[in-house]
C-alpha positions in Angstrom: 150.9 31.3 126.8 149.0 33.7 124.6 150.2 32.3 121.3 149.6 28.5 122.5 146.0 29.7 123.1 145.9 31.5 119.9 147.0 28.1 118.1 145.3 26.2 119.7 141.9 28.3 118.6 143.1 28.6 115.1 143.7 24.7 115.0 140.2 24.0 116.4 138.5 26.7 114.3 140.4 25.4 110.7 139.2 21.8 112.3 136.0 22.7 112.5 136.0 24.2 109.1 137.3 21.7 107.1 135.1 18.9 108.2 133.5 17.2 105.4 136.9 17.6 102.9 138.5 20.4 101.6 136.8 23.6 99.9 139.5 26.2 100.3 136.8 28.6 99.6 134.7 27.1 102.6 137.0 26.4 104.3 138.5 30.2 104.8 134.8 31.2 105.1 134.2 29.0 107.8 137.7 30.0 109.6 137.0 33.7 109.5 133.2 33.2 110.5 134.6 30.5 113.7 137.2 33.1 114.2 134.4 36.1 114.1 132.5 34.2 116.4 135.0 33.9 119.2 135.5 37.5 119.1 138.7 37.5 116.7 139.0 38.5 113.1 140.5 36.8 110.3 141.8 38.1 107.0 140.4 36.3 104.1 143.0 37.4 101.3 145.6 36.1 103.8 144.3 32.8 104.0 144.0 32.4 100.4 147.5 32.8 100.2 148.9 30.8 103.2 146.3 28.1 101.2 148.1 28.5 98.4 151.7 27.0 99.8 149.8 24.3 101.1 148.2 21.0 99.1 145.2 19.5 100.2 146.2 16.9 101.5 148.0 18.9 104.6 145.1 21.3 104.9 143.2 17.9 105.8 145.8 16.6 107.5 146.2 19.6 110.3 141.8 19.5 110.5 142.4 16.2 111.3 144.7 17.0 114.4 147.6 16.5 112.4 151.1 17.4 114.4 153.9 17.1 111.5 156.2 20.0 110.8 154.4 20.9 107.9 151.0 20.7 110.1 152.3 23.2 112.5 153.6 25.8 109.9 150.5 25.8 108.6 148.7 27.0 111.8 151.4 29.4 112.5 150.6 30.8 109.1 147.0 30.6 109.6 147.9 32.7 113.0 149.7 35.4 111.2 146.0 36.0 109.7 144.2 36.3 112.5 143.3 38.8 115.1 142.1 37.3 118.1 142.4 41.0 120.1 139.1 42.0 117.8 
């Protein structure tokens, strides 16, 4: 239950920061400050490298609510980054 709440967070958060097109750069700054500000932490060297396996087009496509394979290892990724314990 814990980890379906922690995606779901991380999924709204990168949402949230990727609206208006992709800016990796903004976009991981948003993610750690929407993470920051829900009480979690967010590495931003991690990001830039679970970024870097990923085009684009599918970091758009999971801020869009995207649900593909590809979509959801992205978030798990995203998660791996993440402390949502503070």
């Amino acid at each position: 239950m814990k980890n379906k709440l922690a995606a779901t967070i991380a999924l709204s958060a990168l949402a949230l920061a990727a609206c208006g097109g992709v800016n990796r750069d903004g976009t991981r700054d948003k993610f750690i400050s929407d993470m920051e500000e829900i009480g979690g932490t967010a590495d931003g060297d991690c990001i830039d490298d679970v970024f870097r396996d990923y085009s684009d087009d599918e970091i758009t496509a999971l801020s869009e609510g995207g649900n593909d394979e590809r979509s959801v290892a992205l978030a798990t990724d995203l998660l791996e980054c993440t402390d949502l314990d503070g």
